[in-house]
C-alpha positions in Angstrom: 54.8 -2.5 -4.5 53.7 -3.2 -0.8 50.7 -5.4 0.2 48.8 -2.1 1.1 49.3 -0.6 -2.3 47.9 -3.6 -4.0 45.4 -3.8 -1.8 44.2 -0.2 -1.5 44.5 0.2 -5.8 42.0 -3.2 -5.6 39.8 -0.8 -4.1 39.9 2.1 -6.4 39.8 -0.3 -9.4 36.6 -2.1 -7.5 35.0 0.8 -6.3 35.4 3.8 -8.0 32.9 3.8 -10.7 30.1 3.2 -7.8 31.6 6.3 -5.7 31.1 8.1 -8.6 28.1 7.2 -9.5 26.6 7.8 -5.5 28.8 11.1 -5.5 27.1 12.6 -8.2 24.0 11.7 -7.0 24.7 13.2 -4.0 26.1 16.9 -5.3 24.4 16.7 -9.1 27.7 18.1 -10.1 30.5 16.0 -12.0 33.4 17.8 -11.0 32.1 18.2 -7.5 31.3 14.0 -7.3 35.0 13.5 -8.4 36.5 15.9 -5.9 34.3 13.5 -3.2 35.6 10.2 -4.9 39.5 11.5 -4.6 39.0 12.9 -1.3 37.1 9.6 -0.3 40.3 7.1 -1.4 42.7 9.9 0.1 41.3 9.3 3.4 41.0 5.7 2.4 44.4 5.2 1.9 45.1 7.0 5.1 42.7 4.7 7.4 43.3 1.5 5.2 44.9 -0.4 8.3 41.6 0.5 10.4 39.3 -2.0 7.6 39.7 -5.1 9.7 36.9 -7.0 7.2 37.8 -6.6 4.1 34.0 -7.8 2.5 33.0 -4.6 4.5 35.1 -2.4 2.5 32.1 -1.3 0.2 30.2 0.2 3.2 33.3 1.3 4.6 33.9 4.0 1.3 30.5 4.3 0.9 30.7 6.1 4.7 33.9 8.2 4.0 31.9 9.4 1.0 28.8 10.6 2.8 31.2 12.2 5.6 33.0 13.9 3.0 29.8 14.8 1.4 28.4 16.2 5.1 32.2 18.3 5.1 31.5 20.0 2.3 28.1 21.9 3.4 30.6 22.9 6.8 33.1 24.5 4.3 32.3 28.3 2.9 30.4 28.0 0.0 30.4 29.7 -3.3 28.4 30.6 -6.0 28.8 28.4 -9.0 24.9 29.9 -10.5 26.5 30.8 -13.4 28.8 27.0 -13.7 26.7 24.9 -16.2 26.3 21.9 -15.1 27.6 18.3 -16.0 25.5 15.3 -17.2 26.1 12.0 -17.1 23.7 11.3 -20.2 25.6 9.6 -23.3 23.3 11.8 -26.0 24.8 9.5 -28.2 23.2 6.7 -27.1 20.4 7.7 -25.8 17.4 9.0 -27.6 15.8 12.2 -26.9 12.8 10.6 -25.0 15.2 8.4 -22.6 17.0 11.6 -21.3 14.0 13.8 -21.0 12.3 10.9 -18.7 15.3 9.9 -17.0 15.6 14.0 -15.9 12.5 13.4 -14.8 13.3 10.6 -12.4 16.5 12.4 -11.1 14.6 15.9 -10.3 12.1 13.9 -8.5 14.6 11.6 -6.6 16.1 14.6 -5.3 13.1 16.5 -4.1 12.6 13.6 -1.7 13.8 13.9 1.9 17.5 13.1 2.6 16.0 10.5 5.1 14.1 8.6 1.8 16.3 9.9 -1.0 19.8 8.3 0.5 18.4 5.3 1.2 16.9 4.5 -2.0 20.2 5.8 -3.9 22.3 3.3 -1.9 19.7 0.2 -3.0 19.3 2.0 -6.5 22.9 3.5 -7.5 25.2 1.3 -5.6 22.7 -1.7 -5.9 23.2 -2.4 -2.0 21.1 -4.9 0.4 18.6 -3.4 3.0 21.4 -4.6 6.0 24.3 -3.0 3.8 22.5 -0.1 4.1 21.4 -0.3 7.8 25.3 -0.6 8.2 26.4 2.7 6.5 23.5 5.0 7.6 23.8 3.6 11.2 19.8 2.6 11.1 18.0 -0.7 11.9 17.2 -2.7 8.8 13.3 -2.3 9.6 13.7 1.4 9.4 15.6 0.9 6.7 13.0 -1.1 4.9 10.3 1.5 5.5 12.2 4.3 4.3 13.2 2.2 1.2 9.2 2.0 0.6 8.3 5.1 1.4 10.7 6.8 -1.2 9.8 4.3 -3.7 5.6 5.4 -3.1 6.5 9.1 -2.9 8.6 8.7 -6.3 5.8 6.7 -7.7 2.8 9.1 -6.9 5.3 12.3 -8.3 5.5 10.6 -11.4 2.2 9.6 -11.4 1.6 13.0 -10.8 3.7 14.0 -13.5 1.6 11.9 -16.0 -1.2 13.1 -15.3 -0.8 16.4 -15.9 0.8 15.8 -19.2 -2.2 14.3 -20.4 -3.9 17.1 -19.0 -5.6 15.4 -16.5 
């Protein structure tokens, strides 16, 4: 096995779980986040001599992913309506009342604007720093930081919202 095999299969075993994780946050579709994962390391292992730092290699996928991502809306689309969709909830583990609020949480995380919502899945999903993700989104770390908050209010006051009128307020 070469040095860039070892290397690049370091990466998959590192990173894959987070891709995953960001993917399906990105599509809300399981097989869909996948497809982005494998395409993601397929390109990877193409450009893997271009990743001249290799502590930057965590942006570096993160970026493939969100181009692949962008590729996919370019590409004819088709109607899955009638595809149920995949979960990532572990009903055996979780009780009722965890998955109902954590639905909750997801549907309002992605009513937020692309410009808040990616942000804050980077920070929240992938559990990167404020100049991480200035790095992959292209952005100055202050507008970074006031995108971060913003989500985090907007997400706040639509489940506040939410509260209130279940208590029928």
């Amino acid at each position: 096995m070469t040095k860039k095999q070892k290397y690049y299969e370091s990466l998959v075993h590192a990173y894959h779980g987070e891709l995953y994780k960001f993917a399906f946050w990105l599509s809300g579709d399981a097989s869909v986040a996948e497809d982005l994962v494998q395409e993601t390391f397929l390109r990877a292992w193409r450009s893997l001599d271009s990743l001249q730092d290799q502590n930057a290699a965590k942006p570096w996928l993160i970026t493939i992913l969100r181009r692949e991502n962008a590729r996919r809306f370019e590409r004819k689309q088709f109607d899955y309506a009638d595809v149920e969709q995949d979960t990532l909830q572990d009903t055996v583990t979780q009780s009722l009342e965890d998955s109902v609020e954590q639905i909750v949480v997801q549907k309002h995380i992605a009513q937020l604007e692309p410009e808040y919502r990616e942000p804050l899945l980077l920070q929240v999903v992938l559990g990167c720093s404020g100049e991480e993700i200035a790095d992959i989104l292209e952005l100055n770390k202050n507008t970074v930081m006031t995108r971060l908050y913003r989500a985090r209010h907007q997400l706040k006051d639509a489940l506040s919202k939410g509260q209130e009128v279940l208590r029928g307020a």
